[in-house]
Every structure is written in C-alpha cells, then in structure tokens.
N, C-alpha and C positions, 0 to 999 in steps of 0.2 A: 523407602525404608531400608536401612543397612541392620543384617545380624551379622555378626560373629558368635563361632562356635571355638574353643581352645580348652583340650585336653593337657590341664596344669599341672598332673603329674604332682599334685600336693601343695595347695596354695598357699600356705602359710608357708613354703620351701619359693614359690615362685613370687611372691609379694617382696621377697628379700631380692630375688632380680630385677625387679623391673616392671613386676607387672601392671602396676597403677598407669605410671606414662604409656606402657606400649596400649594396653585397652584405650585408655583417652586418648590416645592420638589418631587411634580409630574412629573413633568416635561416632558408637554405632547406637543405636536404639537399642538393640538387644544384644545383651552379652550371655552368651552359652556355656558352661564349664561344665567338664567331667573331670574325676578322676581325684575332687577336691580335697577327700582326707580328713574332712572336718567337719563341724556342728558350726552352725551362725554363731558368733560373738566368742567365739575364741579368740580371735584374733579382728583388728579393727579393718573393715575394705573400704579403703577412700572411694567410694565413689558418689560422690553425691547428686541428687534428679535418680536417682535411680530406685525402684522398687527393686526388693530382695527378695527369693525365692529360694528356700534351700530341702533339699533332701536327703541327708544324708544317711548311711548305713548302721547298721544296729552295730556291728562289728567296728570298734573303734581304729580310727585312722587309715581308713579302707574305702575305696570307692568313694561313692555322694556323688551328686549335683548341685549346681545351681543356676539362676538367671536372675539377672539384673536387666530390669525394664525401663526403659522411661515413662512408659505407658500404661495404666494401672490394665490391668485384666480384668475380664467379664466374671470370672470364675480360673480355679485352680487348682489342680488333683494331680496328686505322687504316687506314680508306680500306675499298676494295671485293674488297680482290685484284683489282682490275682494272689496270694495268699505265697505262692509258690516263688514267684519272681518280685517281691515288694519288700523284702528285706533290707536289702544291698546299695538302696539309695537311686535307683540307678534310672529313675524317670522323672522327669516333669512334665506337665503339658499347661498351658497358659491357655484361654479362652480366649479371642477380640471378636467384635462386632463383624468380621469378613473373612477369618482364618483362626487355625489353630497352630500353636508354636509347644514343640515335642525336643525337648532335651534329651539325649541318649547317651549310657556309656553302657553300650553292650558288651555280655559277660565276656571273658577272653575263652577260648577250647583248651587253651594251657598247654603243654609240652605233650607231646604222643598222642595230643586228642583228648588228654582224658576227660575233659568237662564236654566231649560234643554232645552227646546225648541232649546234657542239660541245658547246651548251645540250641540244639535244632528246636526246642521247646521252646525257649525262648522267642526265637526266629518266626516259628508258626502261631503263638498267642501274639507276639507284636505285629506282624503282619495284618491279623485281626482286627487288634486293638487299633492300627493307622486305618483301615480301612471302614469300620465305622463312623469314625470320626469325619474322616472324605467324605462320606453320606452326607453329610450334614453342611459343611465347610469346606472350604480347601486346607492341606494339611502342609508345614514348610517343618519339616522334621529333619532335624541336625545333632552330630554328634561326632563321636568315638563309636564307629562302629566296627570296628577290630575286621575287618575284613579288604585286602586289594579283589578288586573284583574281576578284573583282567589283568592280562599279562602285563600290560603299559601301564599299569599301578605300583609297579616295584620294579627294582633296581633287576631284583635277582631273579627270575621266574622259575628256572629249570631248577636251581638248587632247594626253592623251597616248596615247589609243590608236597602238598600234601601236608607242609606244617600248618601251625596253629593259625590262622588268617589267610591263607593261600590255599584251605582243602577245596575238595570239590564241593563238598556241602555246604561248606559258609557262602561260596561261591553262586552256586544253585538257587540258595536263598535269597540272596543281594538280587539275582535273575528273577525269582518270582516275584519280589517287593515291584521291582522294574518294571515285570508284564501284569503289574494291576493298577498303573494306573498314575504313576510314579517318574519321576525324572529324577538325574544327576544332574545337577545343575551345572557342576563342572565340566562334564564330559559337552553337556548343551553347548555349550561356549568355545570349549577348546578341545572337540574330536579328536586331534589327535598327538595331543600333544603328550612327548615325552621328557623325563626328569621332573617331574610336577609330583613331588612328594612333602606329606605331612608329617609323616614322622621316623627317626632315624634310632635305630641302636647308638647306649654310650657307648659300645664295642667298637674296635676296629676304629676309631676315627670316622666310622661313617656319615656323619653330618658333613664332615670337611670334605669327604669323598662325592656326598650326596646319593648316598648310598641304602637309599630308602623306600618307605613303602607311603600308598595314600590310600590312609583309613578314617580321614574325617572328612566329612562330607554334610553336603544342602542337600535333601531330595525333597523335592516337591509335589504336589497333587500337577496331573500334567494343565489342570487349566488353567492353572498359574505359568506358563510356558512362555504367553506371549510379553508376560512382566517382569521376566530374569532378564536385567541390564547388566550385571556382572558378577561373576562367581572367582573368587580370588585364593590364591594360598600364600602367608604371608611367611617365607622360609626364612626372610630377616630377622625375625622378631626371636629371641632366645628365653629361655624362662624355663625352660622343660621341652622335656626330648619329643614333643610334639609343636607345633606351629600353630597359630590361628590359622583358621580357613574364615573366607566371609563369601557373603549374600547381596544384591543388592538387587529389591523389588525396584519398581516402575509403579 
C-alpha cells in the first residue's frame, strides 16, 4: 500500500501547476492534502478510481482537507467531535478493515507564539484522539504538522529556535506523540539523514538553497514498524511551497 500526504498550499493554485500528473505519477492508493482552500466541486480533480473525502473550513478559502482513496472505507468522521477544534477543516480519519488513516493540517502557533496556547490544546486532544483509536487498530496518521522536531529537521536550528514550529513545546509534544506509541517513519528509515526537507519559504530563494524545514510527515502506531518498506520526500515535485512526502506499507 503507498500513501502520499502533500500540503497544496491552495489546490485550485496547485492544479494550475501540475498537480494531476505529479499525484498520478505517484500513483498511490491514498492521496492526503492539507492546506486545500476549498469546498468539493469548486473546482474539477481529475482523479479518477478514486473515492473523495473533503473537509473543509467554515472560514472561506482557509485551511481544509482532503483524501482521495482507491479503497472505499469502513466508516468516515471530520475533525475530533471536539466543538473547539472542528471548525477549521483541519481532520479526517478513514476507517479500513486493519487500520485507521488520519489526515492532519495542524493549526500553525503563528508569529511570537501567539496561537500556542490554542496549539498545545490542540496537541493534547489529538494525542487523545490518535491514541484511542490505536486501541482499537493500528493508526498511519500523516500530514502538515507544522513542527521540525529536531535539529536535523531544518536548515536553520540556532536562528529559529523558539519560532513558530521550532519552540520547545511544539517540540515536547511531537516527543510525547513519539513516547506513546508512535513512530516516524522517516526518521525509521533514514536516522540520520540530513538536508531531507519538505517545505521551504518563498523568501530568500530557499528552495533553490534548500533551505528548509521537515513538517510533513507518516507516523505510525509502532506495530506497524515491521511493514515500513519506504518512507520517501519527494523535493522534485513543485506545486507549492511544500513537497509530497510518501509511505509505503508491506
């Protein structure tokens, strides 16, 4: 089974680059977005075999999700049931017969912090929310989740500590998602590799520098460990200022 997960940074802006061929050339079973910007049927998505899944924010042209299945699902629910964090578009999770599949674009802390408050809330009801689920199934949850978790996550470590994806607390948190239960699948594969980033500022030229941080990410329930055959980031692909990352079960 291959997923892909790709923060489109507005898909009706990335459909205009390229994004039909670069997802099918993938050519994954599950395609992941955040970041979409839209409502279903605004706009047409070539993809066809694919089941749709869209959730998008009450706040027009902001945030959302979607996934594109090959595979119909058991069952299918948006956001947390949390009243608090279900606004914004900003979950899906897919039911199958052996696991559960968790679409994320976790909220951003914003400049100076000032959304962390509402960040660590978030952080502590999803941690929840993944770890019930684990009860039950194994959980392969992927996304945007706005945070380098170590220093070999980004370009720049010393100058951004303490910014919005590099505090200690976003940081902290990524570490207890880890100590419950949880893998990187990335990190799984490629300990310890550097320059392996997913997404770059349009400032500065940093893409062409490669000048970036990696905030998208596979984490898995760890008993799925022995069935990561590849965890990939695809820096080729252009479309928006993030990259796909992918997946691939055993």
């Amino acid at each position: 089974m291959k997923f892909v997960s790709w923060n489109v940074n507005g898909l009706r802006a990335c459909l205009k680059k390229g994004f039909v061929d670069s997802v099918l050339a993938l050519d994954a079973d599950f395609i992941c977005l955040q970041e979409t910007k839209m409502e279903q049927g605004q706009v047409e998505v070539d993809l066809p075999g694919y089941h749709e899944f869209w959730n998008s924010a009450e706040k027009k042209g902001y945030s959302g999700t979607a996934i594109f299945a090959r595979q119909e699902p058991l069952s299918v629910s948006y956001g947390m049931d949390l009243d608090k964090h279900d606004h914004e578009g900003r979950l899906i999770t897919l039911e199958y017969p052996d696991f559960w599949l968790v679409d994320c674009y976790t909220p951003n802390a914003q400049n100076e912090l000032v959304r962390i408050g509402y960040r660590m809330e978030w952080e502590d009801d999803l941690l929840d929310y993944l770890k019930s689920l684990d009860r039950t199934k194994p959980v392969v949850y992927c996304g945007d989740l706005n945070v380098a978790h170590e220093e070999i996550d980004l370009k720049n470590p010393k100058t951004n500590r303490g910014n919005a994806g590099f505090s200690d607390q976003e940081r902290e948190a990524m570490t207890r998602l880890l100590d419950s239960g949880f893998i990187d699948t990335f990190r799984l594969l490629h300990p310890g590799e550097t320059g392996a980033y997913s997404w770059w500022s349009y400032r500065f030229k940093a893409r062409e520098k490669n000048a970036g941080w990696r905030i998208d990410y596979f984490i898995v329930s760890d008993r799925l460990r022995e069935r990561v055959a590849e965890a990939g980031i695809h820096s080729d692909i252009l479309g928006s200022d993030h990259c796909p990352v992918s997946l691939i079960l055993k």
